[in-house]
C-alpha positions as a Markdown table, in Angstrom:
| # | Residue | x | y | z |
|---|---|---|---|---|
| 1 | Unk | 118.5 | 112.3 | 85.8 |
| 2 | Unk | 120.6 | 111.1 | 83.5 |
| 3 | Unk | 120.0 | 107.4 | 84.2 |
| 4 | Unk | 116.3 | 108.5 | 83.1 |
| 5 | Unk | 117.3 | 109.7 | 80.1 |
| 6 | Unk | 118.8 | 106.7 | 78.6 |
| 7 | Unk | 115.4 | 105.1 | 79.3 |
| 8 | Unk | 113.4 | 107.6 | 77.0 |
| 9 | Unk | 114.1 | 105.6 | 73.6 |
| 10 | Unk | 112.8 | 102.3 | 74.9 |
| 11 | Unk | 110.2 | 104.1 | 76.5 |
| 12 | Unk | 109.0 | 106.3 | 73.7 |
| 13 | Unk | 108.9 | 103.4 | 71.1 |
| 14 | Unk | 107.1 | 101.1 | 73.3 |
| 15 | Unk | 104.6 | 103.8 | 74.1 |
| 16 | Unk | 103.8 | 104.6 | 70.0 |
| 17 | Unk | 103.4 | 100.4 | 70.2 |
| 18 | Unk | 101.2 | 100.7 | 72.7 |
| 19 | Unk | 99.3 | 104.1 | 71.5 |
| 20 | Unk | 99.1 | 102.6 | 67.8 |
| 21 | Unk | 97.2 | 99.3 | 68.5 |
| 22 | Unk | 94.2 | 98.5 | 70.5 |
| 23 | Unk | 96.0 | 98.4 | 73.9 |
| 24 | Unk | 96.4 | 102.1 | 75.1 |
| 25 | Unk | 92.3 | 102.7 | 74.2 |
| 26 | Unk | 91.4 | 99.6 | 75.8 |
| 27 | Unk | 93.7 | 100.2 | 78.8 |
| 28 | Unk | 91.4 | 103.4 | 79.0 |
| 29 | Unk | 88.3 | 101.7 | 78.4 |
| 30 | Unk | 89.0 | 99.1 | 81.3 |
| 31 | Unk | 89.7 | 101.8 | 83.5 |
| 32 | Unk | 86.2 | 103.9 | 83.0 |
| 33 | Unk | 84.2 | 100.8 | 83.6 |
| 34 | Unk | 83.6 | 101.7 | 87.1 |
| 35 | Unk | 81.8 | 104.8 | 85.7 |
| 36 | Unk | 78.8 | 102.8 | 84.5 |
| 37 | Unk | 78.2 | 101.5 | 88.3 |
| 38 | Unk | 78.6 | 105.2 | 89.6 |
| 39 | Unk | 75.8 | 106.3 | 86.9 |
| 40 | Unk | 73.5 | 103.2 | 87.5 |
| 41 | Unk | 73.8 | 104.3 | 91.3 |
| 42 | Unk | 73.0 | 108.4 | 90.9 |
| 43 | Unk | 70.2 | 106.9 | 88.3 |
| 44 | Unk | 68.6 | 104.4 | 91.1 |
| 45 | Unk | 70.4 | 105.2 | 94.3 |
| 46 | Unk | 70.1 | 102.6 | 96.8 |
| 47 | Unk | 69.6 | 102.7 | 100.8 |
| 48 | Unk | 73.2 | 103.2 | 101.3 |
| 49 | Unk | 75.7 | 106.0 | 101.9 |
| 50 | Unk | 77.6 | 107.3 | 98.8 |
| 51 | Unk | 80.7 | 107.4 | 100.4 |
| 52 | Unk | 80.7 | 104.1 | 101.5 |
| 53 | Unk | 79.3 | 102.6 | 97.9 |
| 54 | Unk | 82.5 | 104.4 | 96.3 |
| 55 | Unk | 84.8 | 102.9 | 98.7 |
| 56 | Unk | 83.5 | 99.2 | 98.2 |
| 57 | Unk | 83.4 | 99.8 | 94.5 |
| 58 | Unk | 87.0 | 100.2 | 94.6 |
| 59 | Unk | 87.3 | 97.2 | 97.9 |
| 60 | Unk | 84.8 | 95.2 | 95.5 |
| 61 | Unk | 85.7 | 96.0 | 91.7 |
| 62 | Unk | 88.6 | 97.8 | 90.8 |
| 63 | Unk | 91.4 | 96.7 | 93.2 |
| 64 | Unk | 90.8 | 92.8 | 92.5 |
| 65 | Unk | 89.9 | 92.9 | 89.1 |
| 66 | Unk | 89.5 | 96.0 | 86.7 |
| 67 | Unk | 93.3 | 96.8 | 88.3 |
| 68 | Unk | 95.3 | 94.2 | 87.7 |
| 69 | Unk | 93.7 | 93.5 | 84.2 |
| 70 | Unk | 94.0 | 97.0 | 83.1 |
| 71 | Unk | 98.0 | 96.4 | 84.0 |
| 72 | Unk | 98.4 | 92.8 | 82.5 |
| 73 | Unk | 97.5 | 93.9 | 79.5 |
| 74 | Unk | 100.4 | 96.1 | 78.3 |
| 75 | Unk | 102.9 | 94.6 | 80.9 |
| 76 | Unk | 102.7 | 91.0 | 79.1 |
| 77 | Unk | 102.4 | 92.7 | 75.6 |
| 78 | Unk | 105.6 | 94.8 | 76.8 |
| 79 | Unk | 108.2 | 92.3 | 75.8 |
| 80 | Unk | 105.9 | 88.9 | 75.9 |
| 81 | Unk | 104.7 | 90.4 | 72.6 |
| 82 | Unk | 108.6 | 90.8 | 71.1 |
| 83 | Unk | 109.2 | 87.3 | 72.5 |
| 84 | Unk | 106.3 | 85.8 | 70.4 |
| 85 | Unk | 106.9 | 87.9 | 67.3 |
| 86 | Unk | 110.3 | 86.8 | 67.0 |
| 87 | Unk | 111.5 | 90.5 | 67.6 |
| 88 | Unk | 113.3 | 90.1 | 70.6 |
| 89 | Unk | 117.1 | 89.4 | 69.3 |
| 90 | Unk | 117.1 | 91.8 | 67.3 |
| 91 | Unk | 116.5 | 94.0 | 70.2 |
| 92 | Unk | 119.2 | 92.9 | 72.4 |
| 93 | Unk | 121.5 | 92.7 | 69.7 |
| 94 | Unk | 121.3 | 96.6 | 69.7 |
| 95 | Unk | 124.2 | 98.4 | 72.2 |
| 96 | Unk | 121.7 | 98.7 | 75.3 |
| 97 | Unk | 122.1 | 97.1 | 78.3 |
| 98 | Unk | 119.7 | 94.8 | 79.2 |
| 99 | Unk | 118.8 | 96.7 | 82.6 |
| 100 | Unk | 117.7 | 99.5 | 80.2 |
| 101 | Unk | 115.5 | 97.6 | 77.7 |
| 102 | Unk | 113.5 | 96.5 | 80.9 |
| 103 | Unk | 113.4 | 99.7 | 82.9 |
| 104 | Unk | 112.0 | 101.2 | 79.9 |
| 105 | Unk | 109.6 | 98.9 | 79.3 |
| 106 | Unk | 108.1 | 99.5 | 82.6 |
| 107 | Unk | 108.0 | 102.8 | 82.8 |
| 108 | Unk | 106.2 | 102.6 | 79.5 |
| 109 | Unk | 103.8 | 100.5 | 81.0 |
| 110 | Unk | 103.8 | 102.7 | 83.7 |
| 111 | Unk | 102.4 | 105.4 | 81.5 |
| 112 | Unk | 100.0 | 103.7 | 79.9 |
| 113 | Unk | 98.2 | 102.5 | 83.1 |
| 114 | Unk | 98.6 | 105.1 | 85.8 |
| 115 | Unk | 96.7 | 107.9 | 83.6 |
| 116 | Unk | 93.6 | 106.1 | 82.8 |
| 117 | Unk | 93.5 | 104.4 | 86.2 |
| 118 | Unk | 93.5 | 108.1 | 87.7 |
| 119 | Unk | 91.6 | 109.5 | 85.1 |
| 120 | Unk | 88.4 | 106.4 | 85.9 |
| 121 | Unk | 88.4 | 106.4 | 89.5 |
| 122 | Unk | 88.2 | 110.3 | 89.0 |
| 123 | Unk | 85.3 | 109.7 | 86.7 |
| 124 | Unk | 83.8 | 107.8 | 88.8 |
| 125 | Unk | 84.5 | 109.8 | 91.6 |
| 126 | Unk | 82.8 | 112.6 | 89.9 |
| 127 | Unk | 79.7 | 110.6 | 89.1 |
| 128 | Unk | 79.1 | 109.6 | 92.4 |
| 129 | Unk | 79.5 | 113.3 | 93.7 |
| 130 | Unk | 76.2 | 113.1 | 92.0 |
| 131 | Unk | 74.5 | 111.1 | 94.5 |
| 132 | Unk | 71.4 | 112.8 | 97.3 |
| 133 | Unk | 74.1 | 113.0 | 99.9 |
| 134 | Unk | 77.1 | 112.6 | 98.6 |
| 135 | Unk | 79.7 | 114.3 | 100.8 |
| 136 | Unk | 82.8 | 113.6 | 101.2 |
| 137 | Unk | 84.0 | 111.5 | 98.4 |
| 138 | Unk | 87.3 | 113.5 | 97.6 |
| 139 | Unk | 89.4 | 112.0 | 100.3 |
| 140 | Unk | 88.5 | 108.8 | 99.1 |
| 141 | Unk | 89.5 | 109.6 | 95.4 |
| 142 | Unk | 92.9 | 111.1 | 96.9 |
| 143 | Unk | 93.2 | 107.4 | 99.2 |
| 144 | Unk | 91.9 | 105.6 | 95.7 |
| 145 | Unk | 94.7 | 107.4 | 93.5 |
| 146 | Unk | 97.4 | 106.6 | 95.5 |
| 147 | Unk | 95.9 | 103.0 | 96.0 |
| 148 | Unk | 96.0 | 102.8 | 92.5 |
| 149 | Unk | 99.4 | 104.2 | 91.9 |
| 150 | Unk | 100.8 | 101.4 | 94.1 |
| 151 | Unk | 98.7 | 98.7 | 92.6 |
| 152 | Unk | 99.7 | 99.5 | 88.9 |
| 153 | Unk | 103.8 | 99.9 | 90.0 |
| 154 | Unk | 103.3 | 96.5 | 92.0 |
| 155 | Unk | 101.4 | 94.4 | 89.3 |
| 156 | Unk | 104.0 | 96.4 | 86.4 |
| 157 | Unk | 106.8 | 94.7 | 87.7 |
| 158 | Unk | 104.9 | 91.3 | 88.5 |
| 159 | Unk | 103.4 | 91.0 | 84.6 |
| 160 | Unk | 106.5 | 92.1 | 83.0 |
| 161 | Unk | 108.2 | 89.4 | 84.7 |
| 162 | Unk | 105.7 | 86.8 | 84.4 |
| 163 | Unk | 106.3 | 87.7 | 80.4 |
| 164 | Unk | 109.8 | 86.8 | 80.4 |
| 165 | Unk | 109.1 | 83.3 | 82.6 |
| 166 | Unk | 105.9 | 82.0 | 80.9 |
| 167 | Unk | 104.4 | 81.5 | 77.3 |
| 168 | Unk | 101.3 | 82.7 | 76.7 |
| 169 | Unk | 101.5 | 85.3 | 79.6 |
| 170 | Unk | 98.6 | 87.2 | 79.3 |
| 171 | Unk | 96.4 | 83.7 | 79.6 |
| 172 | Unk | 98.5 | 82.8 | 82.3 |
| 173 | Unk | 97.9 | 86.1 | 83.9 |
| 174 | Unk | 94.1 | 86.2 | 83.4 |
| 175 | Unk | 93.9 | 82.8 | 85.5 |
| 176 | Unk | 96.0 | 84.5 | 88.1 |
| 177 | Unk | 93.3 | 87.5 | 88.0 |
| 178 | Unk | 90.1 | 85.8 | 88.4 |
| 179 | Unk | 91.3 | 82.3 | 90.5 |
| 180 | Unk | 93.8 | 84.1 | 92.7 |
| 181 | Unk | 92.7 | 87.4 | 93.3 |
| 182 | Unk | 89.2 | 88.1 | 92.4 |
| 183 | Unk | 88.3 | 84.4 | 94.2 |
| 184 | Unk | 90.7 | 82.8 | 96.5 |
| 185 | Unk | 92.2 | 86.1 | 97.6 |
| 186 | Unk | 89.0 | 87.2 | 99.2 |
| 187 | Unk | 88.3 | 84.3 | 100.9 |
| 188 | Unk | 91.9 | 82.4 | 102.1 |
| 189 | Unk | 93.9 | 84.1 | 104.8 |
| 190 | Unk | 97.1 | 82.9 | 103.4 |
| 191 | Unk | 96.0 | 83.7 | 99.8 |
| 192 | Unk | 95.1 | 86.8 | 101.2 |
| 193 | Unk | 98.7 | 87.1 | 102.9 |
| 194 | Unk | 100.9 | 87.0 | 99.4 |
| 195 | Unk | 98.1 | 88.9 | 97.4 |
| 196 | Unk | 98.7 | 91.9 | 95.4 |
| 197 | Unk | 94.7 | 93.3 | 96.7 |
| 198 | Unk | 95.5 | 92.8 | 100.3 |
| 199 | Unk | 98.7 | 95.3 | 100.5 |
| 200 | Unk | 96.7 | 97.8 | 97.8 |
| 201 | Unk | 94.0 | 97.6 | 100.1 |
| 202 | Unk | 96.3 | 98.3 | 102.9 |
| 203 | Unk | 97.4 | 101.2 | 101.2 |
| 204 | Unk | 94.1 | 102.5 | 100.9 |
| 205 | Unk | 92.2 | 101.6 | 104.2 |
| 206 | Unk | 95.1 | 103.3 | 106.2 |
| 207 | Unk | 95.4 | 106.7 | 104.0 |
| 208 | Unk | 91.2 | 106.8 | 104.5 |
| 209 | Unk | 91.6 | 106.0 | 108.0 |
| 210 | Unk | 94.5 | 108.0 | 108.8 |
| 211 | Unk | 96.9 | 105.4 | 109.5 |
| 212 | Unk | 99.7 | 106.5 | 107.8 |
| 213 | Unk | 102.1 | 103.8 | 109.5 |
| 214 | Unk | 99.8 | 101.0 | 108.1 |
| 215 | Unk | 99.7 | 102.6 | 104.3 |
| 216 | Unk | 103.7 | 103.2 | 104.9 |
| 217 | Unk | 104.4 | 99.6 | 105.9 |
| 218 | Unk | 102.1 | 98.2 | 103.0 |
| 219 | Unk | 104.2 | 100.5 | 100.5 |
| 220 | Unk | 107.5 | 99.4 | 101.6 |
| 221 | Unk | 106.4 | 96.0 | 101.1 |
| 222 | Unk | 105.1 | 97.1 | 97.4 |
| 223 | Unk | 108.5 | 98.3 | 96.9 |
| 224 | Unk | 110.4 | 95.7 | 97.9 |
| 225 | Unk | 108.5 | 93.0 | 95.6 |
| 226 | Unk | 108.5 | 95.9 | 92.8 |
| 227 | Unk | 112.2 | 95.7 | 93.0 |
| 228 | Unk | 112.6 | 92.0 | 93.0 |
| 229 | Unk | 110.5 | 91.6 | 90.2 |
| 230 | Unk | 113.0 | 94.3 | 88.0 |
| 231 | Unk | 116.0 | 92.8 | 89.1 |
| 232 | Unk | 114.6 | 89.4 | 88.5 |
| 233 | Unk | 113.1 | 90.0 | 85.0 |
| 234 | Unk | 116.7 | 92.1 | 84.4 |
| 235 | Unk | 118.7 | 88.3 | 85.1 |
| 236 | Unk | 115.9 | 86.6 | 83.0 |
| 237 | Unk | 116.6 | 88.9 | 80.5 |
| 238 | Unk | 120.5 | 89.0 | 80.4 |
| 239 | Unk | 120.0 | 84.7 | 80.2 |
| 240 | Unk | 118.0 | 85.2 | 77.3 |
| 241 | Unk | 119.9 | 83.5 | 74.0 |
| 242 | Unk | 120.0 | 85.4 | 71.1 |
| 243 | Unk | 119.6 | 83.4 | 67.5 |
């Protein structure tokens, strides 16, 4: 509990950064998208079961795209922002340990994603229920909230790493988004092995199955690259010179 404690400073302040530019409302924005596809479909519902359009909405839509561009955007901005801006020394000239300044920039980003990715696939969700025929649909938001919970802690840790290894990150991570895992990753098997959608969907096609030993293995594998990435970015950090 402690150990949490000392994170609230970077945490907070990085949260006002976030909540005082354009990033927290787009982050929200980004994360309702789906909404629009649930209306059009209540508006002019199609041949197809309601159930199953939520569920490819998510297979289709969020998990390889909306996701992890509603997580680069505050995980590069995080500290590739302070790193651009110049800020950065004099942040790690101040008596916090390095392990800190990264943990709490995580969980801030953390914050900022995880609510408004909940609170869109629960809008959309909720528009669907509007659907003739719609039944069903809230064990699929339950397997899409955890799916999602997993998918932002995952691609938290890989952006805010990717910010301390490349310039321009959030470029760098766009290119990754669309050529990686909106394209390749559907299409490649071993794309599809080391790709951030395949273990999310994992996540979520064993919770909606009810194979809780494929959604277990898929989240220990999350965590494990989750805590690579910290420890990773933590080094990269520690090796950065101050000027």
């Amino acid at each position: 509990m402690d150990a949490l404690w000392r994170l609230v400073p970077v945490t907070m302040l990085t949260v006002r950064q976030f909540s005082g530019g354009k990033t927290a409302r787009l982050v929200l924005l980004l994360s309702c998208f789906p909404v629009l596809f649930a209306a059009i479909f209540v508006i002019r519902p199609w041949s197809g079961d309601p159930a199953e359009y939520l569920a490819d909405l998510f297979r289709e839509l969020i998990v390889p795209t909306l996701l992890p561009i509603v997580v680069l955007l505050p995980a590069t901005a995080a500290l590739g922002n302070e790193l651009e801006d110049g800020t950065l020394p004099y942040l790690l000239m101040k008596p916090v340990s390095r392990a800190r300044i990264v943990l709490g920039k995580y969980l801030a980003v953390i914050l900022v994603t995880l609510p408004a990715l909940i609170v869109g696939v629960g809008l959309t969700t909720l528009a669907v229920t509007r659907a003739p025929g719609a039944e069903g649909l809230w064990p699929i938001f339950m397997a899409m909230a955890v799916a999602v919970a997993a998918g932002a802690l995952l691609l938290g840790a890989l952006f805010l790493l990717v910010s301390l290894l490349i310039p321009r990150a959030l470029l760098a991570g766009m290119i990754y988004v669309f050529a990686w895992e909106s394209l390749l990753g559907r299409f490649l098997p071993g794309v599809q092995a080391i790709s951030s959608r395949e273990y999310i969907l994992r996540v979520f096609d064993g919770l909606l199955d009810g194979d809780s030993a494929v959604a277990m293995s898929a989240i220990t594998t999350i965590g494990v690259v989750i805590l690579v990435c910290l420890v990773l970015a933590i080094w990269r950090l520690s090796r950065t010179q101050i000027d």
